[in-house]
N, C-alpha and C positions, 0 to 999 in steps of 0.2 A: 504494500500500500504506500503511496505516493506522500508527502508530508500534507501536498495539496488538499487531496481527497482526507486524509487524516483529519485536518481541520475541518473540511466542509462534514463532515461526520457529526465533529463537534459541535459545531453552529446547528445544523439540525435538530437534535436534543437539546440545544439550550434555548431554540424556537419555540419546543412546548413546553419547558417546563418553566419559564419567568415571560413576565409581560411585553407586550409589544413594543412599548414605550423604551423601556430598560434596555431591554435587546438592541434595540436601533441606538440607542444613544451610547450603548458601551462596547457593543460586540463588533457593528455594523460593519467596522472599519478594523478590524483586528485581524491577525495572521498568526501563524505558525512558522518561525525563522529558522528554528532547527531545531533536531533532536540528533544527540549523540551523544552514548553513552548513560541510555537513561536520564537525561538532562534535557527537558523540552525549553525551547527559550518562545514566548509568546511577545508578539509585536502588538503593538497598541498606540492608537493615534494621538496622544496626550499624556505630559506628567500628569493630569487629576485624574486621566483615566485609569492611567497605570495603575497608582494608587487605589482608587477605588476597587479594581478589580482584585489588586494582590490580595486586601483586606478583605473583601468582601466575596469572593468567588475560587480560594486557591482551592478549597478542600471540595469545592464541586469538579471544578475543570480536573484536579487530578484523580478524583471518582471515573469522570467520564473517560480521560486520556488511557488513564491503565487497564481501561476494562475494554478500551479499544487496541491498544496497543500487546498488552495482556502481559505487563512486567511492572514493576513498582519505579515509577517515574518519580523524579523531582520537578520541579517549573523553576524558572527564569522570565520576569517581564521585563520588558525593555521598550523605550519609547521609536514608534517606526510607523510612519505615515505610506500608507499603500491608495492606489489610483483606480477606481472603479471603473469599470470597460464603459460604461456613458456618463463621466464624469469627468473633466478638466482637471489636473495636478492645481489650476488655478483659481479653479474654483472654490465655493465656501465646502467647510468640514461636515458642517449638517445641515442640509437645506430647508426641513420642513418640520424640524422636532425641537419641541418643548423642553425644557430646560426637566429633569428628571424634578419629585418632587420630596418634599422629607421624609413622608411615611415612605415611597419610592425607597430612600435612600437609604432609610433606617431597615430596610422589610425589601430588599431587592428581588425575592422572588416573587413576591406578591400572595403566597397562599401560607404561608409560615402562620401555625395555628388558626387559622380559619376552617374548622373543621367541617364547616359548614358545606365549603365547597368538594367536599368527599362525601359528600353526602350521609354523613352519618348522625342518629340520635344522640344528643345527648345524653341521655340515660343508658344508652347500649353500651357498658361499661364490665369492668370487671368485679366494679367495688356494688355494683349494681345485680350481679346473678348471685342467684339462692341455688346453693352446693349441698346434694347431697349423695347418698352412698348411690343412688339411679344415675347420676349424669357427673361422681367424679370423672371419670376416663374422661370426657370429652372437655371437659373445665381444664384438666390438668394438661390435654393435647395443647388445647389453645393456648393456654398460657406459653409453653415451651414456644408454640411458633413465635408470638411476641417477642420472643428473650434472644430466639434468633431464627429467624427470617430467613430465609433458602438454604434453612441447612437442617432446621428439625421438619421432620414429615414431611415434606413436600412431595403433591400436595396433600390438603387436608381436605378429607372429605365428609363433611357431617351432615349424616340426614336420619331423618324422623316426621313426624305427623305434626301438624296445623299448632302452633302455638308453643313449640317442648322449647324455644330458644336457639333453634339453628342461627337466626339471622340476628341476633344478640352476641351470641359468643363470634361468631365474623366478623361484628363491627367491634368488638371487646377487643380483637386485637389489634386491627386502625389505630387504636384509641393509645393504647398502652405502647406501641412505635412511635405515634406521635409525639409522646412524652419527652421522650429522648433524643426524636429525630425530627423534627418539624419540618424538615421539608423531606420528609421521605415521599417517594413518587406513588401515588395511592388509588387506584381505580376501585369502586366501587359503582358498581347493578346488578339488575337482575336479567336472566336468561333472554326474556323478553325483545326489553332494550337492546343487548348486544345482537342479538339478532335484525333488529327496526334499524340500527345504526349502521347495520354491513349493510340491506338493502338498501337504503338511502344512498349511502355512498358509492354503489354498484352503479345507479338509478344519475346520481348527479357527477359519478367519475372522481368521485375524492377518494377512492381506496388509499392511496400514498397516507395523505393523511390520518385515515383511520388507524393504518397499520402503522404508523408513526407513534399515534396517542397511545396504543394497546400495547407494543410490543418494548414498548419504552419506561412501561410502570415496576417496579421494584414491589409492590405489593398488589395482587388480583383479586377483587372477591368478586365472586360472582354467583351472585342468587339464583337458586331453583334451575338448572344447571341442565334438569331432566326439558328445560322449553326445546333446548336447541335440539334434542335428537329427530330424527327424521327430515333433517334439513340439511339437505348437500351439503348447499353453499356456505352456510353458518361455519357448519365442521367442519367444513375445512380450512377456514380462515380461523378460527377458534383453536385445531389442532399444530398451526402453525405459530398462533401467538404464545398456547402456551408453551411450546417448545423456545419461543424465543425469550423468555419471560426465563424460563427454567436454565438457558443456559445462560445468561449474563446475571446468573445468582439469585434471581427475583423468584417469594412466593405468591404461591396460586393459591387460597382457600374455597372452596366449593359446597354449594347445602343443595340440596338435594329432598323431596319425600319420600323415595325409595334407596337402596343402592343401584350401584353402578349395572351390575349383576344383572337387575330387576328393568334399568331402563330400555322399554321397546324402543328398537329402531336405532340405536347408539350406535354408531361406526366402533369398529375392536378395536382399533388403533388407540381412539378416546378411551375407551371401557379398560386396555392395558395400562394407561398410561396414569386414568383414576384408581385403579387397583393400584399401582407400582406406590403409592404413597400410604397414607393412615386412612381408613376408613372406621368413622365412631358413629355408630348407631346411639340419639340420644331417644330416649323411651320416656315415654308419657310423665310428668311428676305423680309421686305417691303422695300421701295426706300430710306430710311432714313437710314437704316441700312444700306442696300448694301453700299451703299455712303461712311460711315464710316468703313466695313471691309476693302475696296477698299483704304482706307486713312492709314487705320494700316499697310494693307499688302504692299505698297508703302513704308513709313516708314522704315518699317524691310529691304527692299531690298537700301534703301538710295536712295530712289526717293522722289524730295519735287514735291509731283502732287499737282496743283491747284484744288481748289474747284470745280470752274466750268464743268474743264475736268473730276474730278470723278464723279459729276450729271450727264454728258453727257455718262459715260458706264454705269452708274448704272441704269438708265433710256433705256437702251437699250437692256441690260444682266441680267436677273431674276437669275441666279444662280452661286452661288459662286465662286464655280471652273473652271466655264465660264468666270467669270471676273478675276479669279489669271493667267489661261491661257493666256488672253488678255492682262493682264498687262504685263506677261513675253513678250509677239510680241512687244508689245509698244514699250517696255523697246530694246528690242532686235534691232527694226527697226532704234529708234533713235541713238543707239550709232553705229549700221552698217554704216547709211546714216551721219553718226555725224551732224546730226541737234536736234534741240529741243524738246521734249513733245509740243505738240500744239493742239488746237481742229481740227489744216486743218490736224495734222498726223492722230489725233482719228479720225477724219469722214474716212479719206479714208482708213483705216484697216476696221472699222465697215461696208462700203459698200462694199469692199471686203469679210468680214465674211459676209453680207449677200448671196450677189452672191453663196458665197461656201455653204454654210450652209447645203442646201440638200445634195452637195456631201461629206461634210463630214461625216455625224451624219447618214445620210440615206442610202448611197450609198457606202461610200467608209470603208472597214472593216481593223480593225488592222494586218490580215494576207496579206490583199495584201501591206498596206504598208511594211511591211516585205519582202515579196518577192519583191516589186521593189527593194528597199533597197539593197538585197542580188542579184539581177541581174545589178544594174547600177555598183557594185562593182564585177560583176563574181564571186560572192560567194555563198552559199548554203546557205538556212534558218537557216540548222539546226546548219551552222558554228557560225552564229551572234548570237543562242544563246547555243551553248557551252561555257565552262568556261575557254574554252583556251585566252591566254592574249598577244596570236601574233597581234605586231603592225601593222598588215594589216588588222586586223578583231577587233582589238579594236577601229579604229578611227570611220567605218563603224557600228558599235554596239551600238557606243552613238549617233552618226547621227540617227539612229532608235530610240533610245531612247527621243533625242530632236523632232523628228518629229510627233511621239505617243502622247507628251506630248502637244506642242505647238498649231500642225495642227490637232490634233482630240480631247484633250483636256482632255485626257485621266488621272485617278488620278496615282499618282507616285506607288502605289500600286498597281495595274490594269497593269502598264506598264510592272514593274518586275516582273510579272506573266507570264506575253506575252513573254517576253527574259529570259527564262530558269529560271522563281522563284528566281530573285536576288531582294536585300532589297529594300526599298524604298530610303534608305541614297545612294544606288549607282547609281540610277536612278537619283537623286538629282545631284550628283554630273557630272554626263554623261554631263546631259542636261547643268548644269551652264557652263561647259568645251566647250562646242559647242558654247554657247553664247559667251563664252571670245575670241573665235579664230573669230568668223563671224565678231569682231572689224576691224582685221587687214588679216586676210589670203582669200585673191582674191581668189584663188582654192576653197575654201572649200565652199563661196558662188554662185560657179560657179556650185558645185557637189550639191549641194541643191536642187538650183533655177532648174537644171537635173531633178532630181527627181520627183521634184512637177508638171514638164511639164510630166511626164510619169503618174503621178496618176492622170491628170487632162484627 
């Protein structure tokens, strides 16, 4: 490899992993002057650039150089003005860019602790899962990948049923890399998406760049894992990222509802490749556990629940999202009615969710709760879930959104699918909005309590 190409390698990865701004104003103009001897010396159009860069980029650039080069490099900057093939030696140094800005200069990558933009919960944590003797193995895997990253399990494959924490203990690792790594290079979806993203790309001819974004990440999670099977094209661009992923030392973590073994239509190559790592089967919580999610998820929301009252759901509700649900109505009923958490509020919502049980889960489907919705408001389906933000179709849009979630127990993902493929954070936020007003606005639980007699 040419020193040429050696650097143009490098400006490529450092295209997607810091901002536009930064990149032009510091990279733009930079070169590679020589290497020999394991001594890379880097040219740079400016003493402030130099500077800034030495300080601020050595332990990236010789991340990226050694693992191009594949030896343990030193760097050398040095100040050296190079001529852009449609640009004048006479001309000005930067013709059209903004002076970099503080946060810029303080935060040159631009995503350092913004965990946001990995998409991850905050609460998806590690000080956050309830450990017990059912799902240590998979707790303890996890943790190991966090402490080192392409070199324990990889990859990691955790699968199990609706709600056990697969996609908790994935983002638990994110979290806990971040800690120490903040700009570690971090992809994070679901099966889905990376599928919607390679058609797109197919469709509008940006592969380069896909295959850029993916094959460049140091940590992979990728949700439900089982979408892509039966999909040519997916898997094969999927079996080539993680390979590329797997050899420049980056981990893959993978969740799954079944195993590998189990998924129809999986190409062997994948199905080999997800055996060749850990595979942790995490299984339903038992009573002990429920008890204690139920104690965290309280917690996080600023509910001090008693003991006794979290046996008394745990003991009654087998499954998680059954009991986050029920906690939201708990939580909801008591501060409506402004009385207490108490076992006499738990028994009588619990013999209520009995009563309903069949009409909810069996009987009653999230379309028609839509359509009551859009008829007790004289509106159209298809209004509640357009992305118009007229406040006569916004208040009626998260009333659907809290009733999806609450009365059928539906996951926050699942919801925003139903209302026009909106994120789960606005679905989140719908639904909290609704609880805040059911405090104080008589109307609003007058148009409910409506509603629920029409679906009933």
């Amino acid at each position: 490899m040419t020193n040429e190409q050696l650097w143009k390698n490098v400006l490529e990865e450092l295209k997607i992993s810091i901002s536009e701004a930064v990149y032009k104003t510091l990279f733009h103009r930079s070169c590679l002057v020589s290497l020999e001897n394991n001594i890379i010396n880097i040219g740079c159009p400016s003493p402030y650039i130099k500077d800034l860069i030495e300080k601020r980029y050595y332990s990236f650039l010789k991340d990226i150089l050694d693992r191009q080069t594949k030896q343990n490099n030193s760097l050398l900057f040095t100040v050296k003005t190079i001529v852009l093939k449609n640009q004048m030696e006479t001309g000005p140094l930067f013709t059209s860019l903004s002076p970099l800005s503080p946060e810029e200069i303080k935060n040159p990558f631009g995503r350092e602790n913004h965990k946001e933009e990995y998409r991850l919960r905050s609460d998806f944590t590690f000080e956050n899962f309830a450990v017990s003797s059912s799902n240590q193995l998979p707790f303890a895997a996890a943790t190991a990948v966090a402490k080192n990253p392409g070199s324990a399990y990889n990859p990691l494959f955790l699968w199990g049923g609706v709600g056990v924490g697969k996609t908790h203990l994935m983002q638990a690792i994110a979290h806990e890399i971040l800690k120490g790594r903040p700009r570690f290079r971090i992809i994070s979806c679901p099966g889905e998406e990376f599928t919607n993203e390679i058609i797109n790309a197919i469709r509008g001819k940006t592969t380069d760049q896909f295959k850029k974004k993916y094959r460049s990440a140091q940590l992979l999670l990728l949700d439900d894992v089982q979408f892509i099977a039966g999909k040519e094209t997916v898997q094969e661009e999927f079996f080539h990222t993680f390979n590329a992923i797997q050899r420049e030392g980056g981990q893959v973590v993978l969740t799954s509802d079944r195993p590998p073994a189990e998924i129809a239509k999986l190409e062997e190559r994948l199905r080999s490749r997800f055996e060749a790592g850990l595979i942790v089967d995490i299984p339903a919580p038992d009573f002990e556990l429920r008890t204690a999610i139920l104690l965290i998820k309280a917690k996080q929301k600023n509910i001090d629940l008693p003991m006794d009252i979290a046996q008394t759901i745990a003991a009654n509700i087998d499954q998680n999202r059954k009991m986050e649900g029920f906690l939201t109505r708990l939580i909801t009923e008591s501060q409506t009615k402004n009385i207490p958490v108490s076992l006499e509020l738990v028994n009588s919502i619990l013999g209520r969710n009995t009563a309903e049980t069949e009409l909810n889960t069996k009987k009653l489907k999230p379309k028609e709760v839509l359509e009551k919705v859009a008829e007790y408001y004289r509106l159209k389906p298809s209004q509640l879930k357009a992305s118009t933000r007229v406040k006569e179709i916004v208040l009626p849009r998260q009333i659907l959104m809290y009733l999806l979630r609450v009365e059928l127990n539906l996951p926050l993902v699942e919801v925003g699918k139903i209302i026009g493929g909106r994120d789960h954070t606005t679905i989140m936020h719908g639904v909290e909005k609704i609880t805040g007003l059911l405090k104080e606005n008589e109307d609003l639980r007058v148009d409910i309590s409506g509603i629920r007699q029409k679906l009933r």
